[in-house]
N, C-alpha and C positions, 0 to 999 in steps of 0.2 A: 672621249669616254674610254674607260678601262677595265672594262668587264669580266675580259677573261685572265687580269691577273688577279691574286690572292691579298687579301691585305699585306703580306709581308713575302716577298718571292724568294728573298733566301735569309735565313733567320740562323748565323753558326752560333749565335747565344740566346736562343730561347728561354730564359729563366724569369722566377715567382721568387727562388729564394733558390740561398748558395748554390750556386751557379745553375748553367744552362741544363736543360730538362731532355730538348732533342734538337740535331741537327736537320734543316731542311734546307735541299737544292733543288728549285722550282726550272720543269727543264719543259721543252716543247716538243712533248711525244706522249701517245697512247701507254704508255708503259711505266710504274709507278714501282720503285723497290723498295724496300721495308723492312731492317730488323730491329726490332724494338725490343731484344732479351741485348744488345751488344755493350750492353752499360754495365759500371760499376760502380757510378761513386754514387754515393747520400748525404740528402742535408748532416750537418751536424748533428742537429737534434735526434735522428736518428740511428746514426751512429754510435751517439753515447749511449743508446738503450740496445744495440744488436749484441745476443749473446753466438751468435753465430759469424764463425773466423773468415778471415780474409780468404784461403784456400778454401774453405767450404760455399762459401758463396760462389768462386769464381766454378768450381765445379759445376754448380747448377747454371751458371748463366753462358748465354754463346758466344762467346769472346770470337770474333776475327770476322761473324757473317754482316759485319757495317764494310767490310772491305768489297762481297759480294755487291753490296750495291751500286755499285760502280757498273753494272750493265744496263741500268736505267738511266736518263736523262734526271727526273725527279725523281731522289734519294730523300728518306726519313729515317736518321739511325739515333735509337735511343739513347740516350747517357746514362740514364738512372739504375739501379740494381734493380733488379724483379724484388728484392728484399725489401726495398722501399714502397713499391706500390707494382702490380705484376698487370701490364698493359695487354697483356692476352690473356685474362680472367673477367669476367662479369667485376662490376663495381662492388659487389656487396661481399665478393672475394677477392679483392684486388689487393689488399692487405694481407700479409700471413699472419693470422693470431694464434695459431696452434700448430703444432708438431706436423699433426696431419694435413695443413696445408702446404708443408714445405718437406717432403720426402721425408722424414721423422726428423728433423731438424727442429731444436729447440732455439727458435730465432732469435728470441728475446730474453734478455736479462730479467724483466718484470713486463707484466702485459703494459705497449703503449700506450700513454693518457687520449683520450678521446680529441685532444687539439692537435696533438701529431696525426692518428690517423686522418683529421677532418686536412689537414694539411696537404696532408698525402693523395685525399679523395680529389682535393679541387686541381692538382696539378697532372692527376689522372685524365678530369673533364677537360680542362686548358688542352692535352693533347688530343682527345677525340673530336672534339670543337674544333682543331685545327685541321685535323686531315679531313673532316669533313668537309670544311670549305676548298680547300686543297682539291679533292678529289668532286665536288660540285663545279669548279672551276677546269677543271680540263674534261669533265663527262659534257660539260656545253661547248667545250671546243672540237673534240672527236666522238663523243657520240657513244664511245665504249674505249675501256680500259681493261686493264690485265695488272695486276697487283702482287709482285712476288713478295709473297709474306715469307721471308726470310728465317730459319730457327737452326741449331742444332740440337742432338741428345745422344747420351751418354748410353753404351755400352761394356762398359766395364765397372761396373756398379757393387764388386763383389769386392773391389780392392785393386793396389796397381798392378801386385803379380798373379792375382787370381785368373782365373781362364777368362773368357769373351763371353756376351752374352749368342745365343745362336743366333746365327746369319740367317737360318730359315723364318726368326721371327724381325729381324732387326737388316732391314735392307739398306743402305747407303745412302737412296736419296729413299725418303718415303712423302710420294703425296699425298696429303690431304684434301679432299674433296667433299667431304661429307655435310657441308654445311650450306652446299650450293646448291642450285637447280641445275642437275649434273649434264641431263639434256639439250639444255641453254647452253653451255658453255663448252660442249660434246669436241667440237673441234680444237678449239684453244686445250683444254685437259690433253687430248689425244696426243696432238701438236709438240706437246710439249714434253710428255713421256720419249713420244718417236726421239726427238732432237736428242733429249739425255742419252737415250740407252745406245741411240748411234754414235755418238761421239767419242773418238780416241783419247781416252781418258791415261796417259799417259803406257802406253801401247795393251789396252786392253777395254773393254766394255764398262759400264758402271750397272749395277743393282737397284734398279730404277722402278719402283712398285708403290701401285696405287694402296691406302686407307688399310697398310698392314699394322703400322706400329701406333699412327696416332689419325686421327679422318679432320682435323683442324681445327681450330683453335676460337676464342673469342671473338678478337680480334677480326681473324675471315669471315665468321658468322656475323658482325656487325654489320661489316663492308656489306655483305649478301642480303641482308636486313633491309639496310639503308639507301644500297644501288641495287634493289633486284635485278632488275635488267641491262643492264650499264655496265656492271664492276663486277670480273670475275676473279676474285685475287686464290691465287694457288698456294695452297700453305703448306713451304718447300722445307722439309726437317730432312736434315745430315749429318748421318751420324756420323760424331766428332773421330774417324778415321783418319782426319784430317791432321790432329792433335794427339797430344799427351793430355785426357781429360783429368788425369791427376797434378800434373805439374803445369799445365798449360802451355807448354812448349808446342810452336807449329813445326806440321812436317810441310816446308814451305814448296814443294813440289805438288805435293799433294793441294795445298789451298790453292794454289794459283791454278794449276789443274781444273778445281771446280768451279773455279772460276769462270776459267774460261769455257768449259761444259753452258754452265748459266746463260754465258753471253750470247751461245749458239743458241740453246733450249731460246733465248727474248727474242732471235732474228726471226725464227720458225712464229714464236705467238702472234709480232707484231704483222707477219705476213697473212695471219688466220685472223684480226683483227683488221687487216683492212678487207677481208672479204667479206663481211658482218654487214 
């Protein structure tokens, strides 16, 4: 019998239609990593209707946090554009059909026909069907898990040479917590701050602050939904300091840096998770 593996343990071409949707490495550990904004491409079909540019999309999406997940055993890094269907929204906004759900962004050329969105809805389901079995299958092997929900966000939002958005509102790493049972999960959250803010982050501290700029996302809220007690996934947004969020250029000391920050913050969780 094979119980505790998934129907498919590593899947690097998940795809419904032109090409692969997400990448999954099924590993054997309590610890589960996650960025699901690190895509960019789209079906065709959709592409011929985005009236929105290559550089503007890459802008909103988090290019480089599928390398993060590399401090997990089992890694889930999306391929798709958030432009396509946006995996940390509710389904009945997982499509952007107007300006206002895409930073005043005029996505489309003409609103899409109701068969591309229905397209876009079912390869939305295909993923959350998947990590749910995914993460049903190791919450019966270990009992509890910790889910680095993966993101970055933009702080220079005024333009490339315009000033910063304020530090006092906009902290480097910001956790989101707000969609868990914060009690529950009191040590692994704590855990997890300690590790960040202690870490030599290339000879200095990082800005490491709870449910300042965003308290997390869908996606977290589902997991919390669906594993109340079982799955605490912490939804890890950085801001892209890491980057040139205009050009997309990494500042590759700085990525690896956080990187390696992450890989401490998972030794500290996975140690608060075997005391659980």
């Amino acid at each position: 019998m094979r119980q505790n593996t998934p129907p498919r343990t590593e899947l690097p071409n998940v795809a419904l239609s032109d090409g692969p949707l997400w990448q999954l490495e099924f590993g054997n550990s309590p610890l589960v990593a996650v960025a699901i904004h690190d895509g960019h491409s789209t079906r065709k079909e959709v592409a011929d209707l985005l009236a929105v540019g290559e550089a503007e999309r890459l802008h909103e999406e988090d290019p480089y946090t599928g390398i993060w997940t590399s401090v997990a055993p089992t890694r889930i890094i999306g391929l798709r554009s958030r432009f396509e269907f946006d995996l940390n929204r509710p389904r009945q906004r997982a499509v952007y059909l107007k300006p206002d759900d895409a930073w005043g962004l005029q996505v489309w050329k003409t609103g899409p026909p109701s068969d591309v969105i229905r397209r876009s809805l079912f390869e939305y389901d295909a993923f959350y069907d998947h990590v749910r079995v995914t993460l049903q299958t190791l919450v019966s092997r270990f009992g509890h898990l910790a889910v680095f929900d993966l993101h970055s966000y933009n702080y220079r939002r005024q333009g490339i040479d315009a000033p910063v958005d304020s530090p006092k509102d906009n902290p480097e790493v910001n956790l989101g917590t707000g969609t868990m049972n914060r009690d529950r999960w009191a040590s692994v959250v704590d855990r997890f701050i300690e590790e960040m803010r202690g870490f030599d982050f290339l000879g200095r501290g990082l800005d490491v602050r709870e449910n300042v700029k965003f308290t997390g996302g869908h996606f977290s809220r589902w997991i919390h939904e669906t594993f109340p007690d079982s799955v605490c996934s912490l939804a890890i947004e950085v801001k892209k300091f890491f980057m040139d969020e205009w050009t997309g250029e990494a500042d590759q000391a700085a990525l690896h840096g956080m990187g390696a920050a992450l890989r401490s913050a998972a030794t500290g969780v996975l140690e608060e998770l075997g005391r659980m």
